[in-house]
C-alpha positions in Angstrom: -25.8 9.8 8.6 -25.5 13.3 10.6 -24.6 16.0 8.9 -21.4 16.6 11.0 -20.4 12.7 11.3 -20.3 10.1 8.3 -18.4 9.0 5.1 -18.1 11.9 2.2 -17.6 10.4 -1.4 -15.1 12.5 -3.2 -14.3 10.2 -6.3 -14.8 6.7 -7.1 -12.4 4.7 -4.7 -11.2 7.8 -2.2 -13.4 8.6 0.9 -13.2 11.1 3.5 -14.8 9.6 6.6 -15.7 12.8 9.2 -16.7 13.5 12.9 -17.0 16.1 14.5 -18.1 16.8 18.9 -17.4 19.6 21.4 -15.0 16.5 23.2 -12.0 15.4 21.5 -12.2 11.9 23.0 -15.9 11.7 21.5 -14.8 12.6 18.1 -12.1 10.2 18.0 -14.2 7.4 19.4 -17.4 8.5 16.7 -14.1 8.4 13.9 -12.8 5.1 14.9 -16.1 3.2 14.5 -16.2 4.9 11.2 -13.0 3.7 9.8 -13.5 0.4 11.2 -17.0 0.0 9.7 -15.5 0.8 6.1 -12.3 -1.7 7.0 -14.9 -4.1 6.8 -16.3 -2.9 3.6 -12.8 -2.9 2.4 -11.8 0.6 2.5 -7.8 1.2 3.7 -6.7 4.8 5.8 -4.9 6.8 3.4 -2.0 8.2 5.6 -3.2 9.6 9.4 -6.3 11.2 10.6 -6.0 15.1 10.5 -7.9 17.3 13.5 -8.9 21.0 13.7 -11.0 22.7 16.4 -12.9 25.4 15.4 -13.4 27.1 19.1 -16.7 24.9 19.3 -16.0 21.6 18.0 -13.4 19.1 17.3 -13.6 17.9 13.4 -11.6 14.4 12.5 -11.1 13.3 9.0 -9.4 10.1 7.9 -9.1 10.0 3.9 -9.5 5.8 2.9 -9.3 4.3 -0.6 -10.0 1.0 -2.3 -8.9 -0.6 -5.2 
């Protein structure tokens, strides 16, 4: 996993899965594939994906859960 993309553990059953790029379309495409790799795993979004740029990159979480 790179250290600006991937899935952080926060507690058992809630996940925050990350991405971060200088392109807003690559972060979003980088996120999706996350999300939809843990769908299959059985993870669910927890309400929509949140954004910020930080003047050099675009940073995407989505917060999942599972029961």
């Amino acid at each position: 996993m790179a250290e600006a993309d991937g899935v952080q553990d926060i507690e058992r059953g809630y996940i925050i899965v990350r991405s971060a790029s200088p392109v807003f379309a690559s972060a979003s495409t980088k996120l999706g594939a996350w999300v939809a790799e843990k769908m299959e795993e059985g993870w669910v979004p927890h309400g929509p994906p949140q954004a910020f740029n930080d003047g050099e990159k675009f940073h995407l979480i989505q917060a999942m859960t599972k029961s």
